[in-house]
C-alpha positions as CSV (number, residue, x, y, z in Angstrom):
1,X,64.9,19.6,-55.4
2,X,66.8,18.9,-52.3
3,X,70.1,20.6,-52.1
4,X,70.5,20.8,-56.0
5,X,69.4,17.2,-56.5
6,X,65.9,16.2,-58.3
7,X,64.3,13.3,-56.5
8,X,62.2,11.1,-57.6
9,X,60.3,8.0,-56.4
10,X,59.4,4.6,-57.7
11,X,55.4,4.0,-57.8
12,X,55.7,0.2,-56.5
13,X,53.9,-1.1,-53.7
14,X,50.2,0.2,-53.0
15,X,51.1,3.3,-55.5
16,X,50.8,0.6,-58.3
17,X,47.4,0.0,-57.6
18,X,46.0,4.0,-57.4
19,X,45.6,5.9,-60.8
20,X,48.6,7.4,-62.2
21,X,47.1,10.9,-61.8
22,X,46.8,10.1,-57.6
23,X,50.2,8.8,-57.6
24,X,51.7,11.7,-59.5
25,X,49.5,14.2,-57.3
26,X,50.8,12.6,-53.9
27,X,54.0,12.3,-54.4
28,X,54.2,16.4,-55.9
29,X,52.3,17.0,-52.4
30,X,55.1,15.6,-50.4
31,X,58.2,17.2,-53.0
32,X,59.1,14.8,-55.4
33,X,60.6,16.1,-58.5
34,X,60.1,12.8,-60.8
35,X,58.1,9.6,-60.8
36,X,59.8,6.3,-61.9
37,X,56.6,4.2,-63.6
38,X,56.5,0.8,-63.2
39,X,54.7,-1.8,-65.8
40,X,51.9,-1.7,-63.8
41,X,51.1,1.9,-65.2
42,X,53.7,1.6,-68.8
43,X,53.3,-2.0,-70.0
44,X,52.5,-1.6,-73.8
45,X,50.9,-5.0,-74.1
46,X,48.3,-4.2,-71.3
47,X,48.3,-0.4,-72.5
48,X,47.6,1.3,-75.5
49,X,49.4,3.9,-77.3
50,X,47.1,6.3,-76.3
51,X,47.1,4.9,-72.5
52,X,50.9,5.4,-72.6
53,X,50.3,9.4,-74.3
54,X,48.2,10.1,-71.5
55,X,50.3,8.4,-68.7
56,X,53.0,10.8,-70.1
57,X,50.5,14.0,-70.2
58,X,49.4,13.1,-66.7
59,X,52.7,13.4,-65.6
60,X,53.8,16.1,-67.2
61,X,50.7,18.1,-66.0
62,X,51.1,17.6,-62.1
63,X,54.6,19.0,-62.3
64,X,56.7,16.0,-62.4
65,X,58.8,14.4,-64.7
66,X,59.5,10.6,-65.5
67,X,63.2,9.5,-64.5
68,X,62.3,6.1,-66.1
69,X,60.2,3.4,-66.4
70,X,61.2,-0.2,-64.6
71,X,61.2,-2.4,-67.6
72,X,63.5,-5.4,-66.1
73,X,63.2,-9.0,-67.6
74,X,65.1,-11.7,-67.2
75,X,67.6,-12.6,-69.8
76,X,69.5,-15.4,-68.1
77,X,67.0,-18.3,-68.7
78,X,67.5,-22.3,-69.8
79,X,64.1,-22.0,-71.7
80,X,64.7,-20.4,-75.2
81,X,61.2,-19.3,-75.5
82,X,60.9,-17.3,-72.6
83,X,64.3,-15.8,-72.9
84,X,63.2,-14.7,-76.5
85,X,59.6,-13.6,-75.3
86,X,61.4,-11.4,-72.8
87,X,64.2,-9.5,-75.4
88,X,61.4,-9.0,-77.4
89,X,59.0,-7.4,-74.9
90,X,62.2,-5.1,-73.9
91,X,62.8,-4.2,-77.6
92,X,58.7,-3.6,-77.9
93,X,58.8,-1.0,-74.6
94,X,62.2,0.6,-76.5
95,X,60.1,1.1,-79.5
96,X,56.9,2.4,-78.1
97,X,58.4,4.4,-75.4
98,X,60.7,6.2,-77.8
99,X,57.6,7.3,-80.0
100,X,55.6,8.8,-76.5
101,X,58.7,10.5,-75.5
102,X,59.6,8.2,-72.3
103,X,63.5,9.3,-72.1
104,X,64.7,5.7,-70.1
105,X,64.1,2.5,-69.1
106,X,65.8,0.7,-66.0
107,X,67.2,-3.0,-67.3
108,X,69.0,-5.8,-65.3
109,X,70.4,-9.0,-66.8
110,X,69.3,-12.0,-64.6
111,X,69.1,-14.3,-63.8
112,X,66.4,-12.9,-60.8
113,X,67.8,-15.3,-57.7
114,X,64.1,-14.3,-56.0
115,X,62.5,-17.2,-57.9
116,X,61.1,-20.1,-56.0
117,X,63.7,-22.3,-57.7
118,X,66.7,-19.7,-58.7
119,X,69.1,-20.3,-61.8
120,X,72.2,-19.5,-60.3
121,X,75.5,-18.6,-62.8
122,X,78.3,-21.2,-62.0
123,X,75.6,-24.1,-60.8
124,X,72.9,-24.3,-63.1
125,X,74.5,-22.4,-65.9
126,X,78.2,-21.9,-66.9
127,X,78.9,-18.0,-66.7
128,X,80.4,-18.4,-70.2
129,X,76.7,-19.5,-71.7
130,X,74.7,-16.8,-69.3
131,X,76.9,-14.0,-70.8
132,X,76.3,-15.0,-74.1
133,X,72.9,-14.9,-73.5
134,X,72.9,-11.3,-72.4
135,X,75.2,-10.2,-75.2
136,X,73.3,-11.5,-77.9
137,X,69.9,-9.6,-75.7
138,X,71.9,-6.3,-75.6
139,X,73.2,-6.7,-79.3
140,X,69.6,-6.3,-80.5
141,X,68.7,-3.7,-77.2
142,X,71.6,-1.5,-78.2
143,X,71.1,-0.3,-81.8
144,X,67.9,-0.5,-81.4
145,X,67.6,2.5,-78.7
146,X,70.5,4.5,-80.4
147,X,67.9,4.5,-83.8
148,X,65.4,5.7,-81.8
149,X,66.8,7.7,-79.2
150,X,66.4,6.1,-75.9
151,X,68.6,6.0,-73.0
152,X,69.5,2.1,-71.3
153,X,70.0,2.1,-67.9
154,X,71.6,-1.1,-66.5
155,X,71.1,-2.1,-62.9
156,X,73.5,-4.7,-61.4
157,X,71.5,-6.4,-58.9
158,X,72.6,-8.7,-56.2
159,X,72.5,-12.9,-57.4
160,X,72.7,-11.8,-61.5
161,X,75.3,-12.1,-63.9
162,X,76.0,-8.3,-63.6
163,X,75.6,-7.8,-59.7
164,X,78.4,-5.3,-58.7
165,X,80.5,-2.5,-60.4
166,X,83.0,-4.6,-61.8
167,X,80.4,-7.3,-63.9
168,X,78.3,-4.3,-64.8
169,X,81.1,-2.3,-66.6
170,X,82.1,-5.0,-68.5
171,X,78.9,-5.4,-70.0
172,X,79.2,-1.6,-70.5
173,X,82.5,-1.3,-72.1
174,X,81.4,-3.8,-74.5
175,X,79.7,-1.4,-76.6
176,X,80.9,1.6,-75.4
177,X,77.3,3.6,-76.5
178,X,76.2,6.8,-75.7
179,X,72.7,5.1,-75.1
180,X,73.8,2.7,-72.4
181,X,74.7,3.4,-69.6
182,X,74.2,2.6,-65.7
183,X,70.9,2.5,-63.2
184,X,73.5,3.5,-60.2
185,X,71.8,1.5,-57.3
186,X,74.8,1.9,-54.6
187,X,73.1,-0.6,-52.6
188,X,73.7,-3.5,-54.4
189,X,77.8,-2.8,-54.6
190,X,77.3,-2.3,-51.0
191,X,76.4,-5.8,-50.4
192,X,79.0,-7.0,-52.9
193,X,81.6,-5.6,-50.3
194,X,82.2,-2.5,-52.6
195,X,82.0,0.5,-49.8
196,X,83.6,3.4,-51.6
197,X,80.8,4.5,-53.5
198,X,82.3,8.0,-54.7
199,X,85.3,6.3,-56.1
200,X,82.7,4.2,-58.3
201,X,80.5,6.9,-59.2
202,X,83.9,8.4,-60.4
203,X,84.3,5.7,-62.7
204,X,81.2,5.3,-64.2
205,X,81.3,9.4,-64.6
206,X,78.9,11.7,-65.8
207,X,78.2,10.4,-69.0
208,X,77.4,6.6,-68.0
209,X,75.7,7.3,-64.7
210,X,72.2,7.5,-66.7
211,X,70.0,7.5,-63.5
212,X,70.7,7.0,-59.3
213,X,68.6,4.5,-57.2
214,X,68.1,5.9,-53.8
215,X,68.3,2.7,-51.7
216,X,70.4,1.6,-48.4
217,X,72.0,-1.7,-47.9
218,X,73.1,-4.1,-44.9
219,X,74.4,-7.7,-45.6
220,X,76.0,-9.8,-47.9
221,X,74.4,-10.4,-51.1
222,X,73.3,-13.7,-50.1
223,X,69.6,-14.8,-49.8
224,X,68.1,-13.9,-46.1
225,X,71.5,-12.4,-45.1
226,X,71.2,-8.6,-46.0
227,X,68.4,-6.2,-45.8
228,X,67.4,-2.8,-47.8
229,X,66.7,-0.5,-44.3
230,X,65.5,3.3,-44.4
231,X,67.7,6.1,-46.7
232,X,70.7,6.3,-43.5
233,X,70.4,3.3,-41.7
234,X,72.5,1.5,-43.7
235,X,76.3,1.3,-44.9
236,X,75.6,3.4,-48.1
237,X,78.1,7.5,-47.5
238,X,75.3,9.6,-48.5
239,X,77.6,12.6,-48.1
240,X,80.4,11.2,-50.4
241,X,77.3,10.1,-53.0
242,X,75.8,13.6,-53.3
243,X,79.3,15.5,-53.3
244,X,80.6,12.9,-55.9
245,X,77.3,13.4,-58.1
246,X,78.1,17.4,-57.9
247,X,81.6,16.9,-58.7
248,X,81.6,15.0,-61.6
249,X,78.7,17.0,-62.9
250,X,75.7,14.6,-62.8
251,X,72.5,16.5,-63.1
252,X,69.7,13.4,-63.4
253,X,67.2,12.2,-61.2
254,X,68.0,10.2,-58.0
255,X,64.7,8.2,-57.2
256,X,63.6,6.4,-54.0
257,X,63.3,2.4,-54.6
258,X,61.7,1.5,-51.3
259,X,62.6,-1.8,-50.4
260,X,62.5,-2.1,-46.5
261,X,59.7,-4.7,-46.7
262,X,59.7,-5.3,-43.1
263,X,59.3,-1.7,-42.0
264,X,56.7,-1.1,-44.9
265,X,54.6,-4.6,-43.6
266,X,55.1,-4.0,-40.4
267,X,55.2,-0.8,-39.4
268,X,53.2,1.2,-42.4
269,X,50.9,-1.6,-43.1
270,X,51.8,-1.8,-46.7
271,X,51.8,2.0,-47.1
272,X,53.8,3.2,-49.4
273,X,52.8,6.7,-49.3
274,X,54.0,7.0,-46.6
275,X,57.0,5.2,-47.0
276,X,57.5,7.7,-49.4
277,X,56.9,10.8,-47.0
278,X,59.4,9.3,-44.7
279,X,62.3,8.8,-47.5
280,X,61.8,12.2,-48.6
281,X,62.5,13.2,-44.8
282,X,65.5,11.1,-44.6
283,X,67.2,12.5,-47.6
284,X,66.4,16.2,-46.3
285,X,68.9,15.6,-43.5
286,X,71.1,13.0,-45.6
287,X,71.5,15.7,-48.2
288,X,71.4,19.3,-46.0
């Protein structure tokens, strides 16, 4: 823990291609609390039951614990099929992560503007159908995890239908469940113009803030004109985010999501080991 907090770390990058018991053993070397599994390691269609059981033994027996797993699909799609393929691939993770004892998955809405050829709300959909098409994805994920006792974290994420504070909690006050919640990723508000990120926090509150990304922003949420630099590089009060999370009484996991791609090509070669050494330095001194 650093100063009270329990940090974790997303296993993307060159972790997603190491055994879940190296991942899990480097990342407890350098003082991580939690790991956040991708699909790479918790995809039930490529894993079985028992795969999953022992992902969650392996964790659970090098000391850390599992924040969440990164389950996000798109839900904001013109093709039917696909859109349907992906609610019920979210609804299949709900199901089989509940049984394992995975406490949360991380969720966005779409539609994901990193596509080659990006659907974009207002252009090549009206916001009134893309809404609709999350509603009716969230009216099946919602009951679904309260039955079986799974936590929803929602990200807003830059160029999606929920990309800021204010689209997200609508979304979130529509049902109003003690099993949805929000991924808080302050970086994405960031670029939305949204500085004051302990007055946010403070709205969301204790009970809705369901897990914390750890993850700087500079820019605009627009394509090419922002970047996600090093934990204190960026616009992202540190201070006012870990003084908020005591006051309001938040006790989850904040987890790295390393996303300065640059610095990760070009300086650490694509290592994200030791991207993840250097976050955890960072947030020693952002947090002390």
């Amino acid at each position: 823990m650093i100063n009270g907090h329990k940090i974790g770390f997303m296993s993307s990058g060159s972790l997603g291609r190491m055994p879940a018991a190296e991942v899990c053993a480097k990342l407890k070397a350098i003082g991580y609390d939690s790991v956040e599994w991708t699909l790479d390691f918790a995809c039930p269609r490529k894993h079985s039951a028992a795969d999953l059981k022992e992902l969650v033994r392996i964790t659970a027996a090098s000391g850390l614990a599992i924040s969440e797993v990164v389950v996000q699909q798109d839900l904001v799609l013109t093709d039917a099929a696909e859109r349907l393929a992906n609610v019920q691939y979210i609804k299949d993770c709900i199901q089989v992560y509940s049984e394992i004892g995975i406490p949360m998955i991380n969720l966005f809405t779409g539609p994901v503007p990193w596509n080659r050829h990006p659907l974009k709300v207002g252009a090549g959909i009206k916001e009134g159908d893309a809404w609709q098409m999350v509603l009716n994805a969230f009216d099946e994920f919602v009951p679904l995890a309260e039955s079986c006792g799974l936590q929803l974290a929602l990200e807003n994420v830059w160029g999606m239908l929920c990309h800021d504070f204010y689209t997200a909690r609508l979304l979130i006050d529509h049902y109003r469940s003690p099993n949805l919640g929000v991924n808080f990723d302050p970086s994405h508000d960031i670029l939305a113009g949204n500085l004051d990120i302990g007055w946010i926090m403070r709205q969301w509150g204790r009970d809705r803030i369901k897990h914390i990304h750890i993850k700087d922003a500079a820019g605009i949420q627009t394509d090419g004109q922002f970047v996600f630099p090093l934990p204190g590089e960026g616009y992202v009060d540190w201070k006012d985010l870990q003084t908020t999370a005591k006051a309001i009484g938040y006790t989850g996991f904040m987890s790295v999501e390393f996303e300065s791609f640059r610095y990760l090509k070009y300086i650490l070669s694509g290592d994200m080991e030791q991207a993840a050494r250097i976050s955890y330095e960072n947030i020693l001194k952002l947090f002390a």
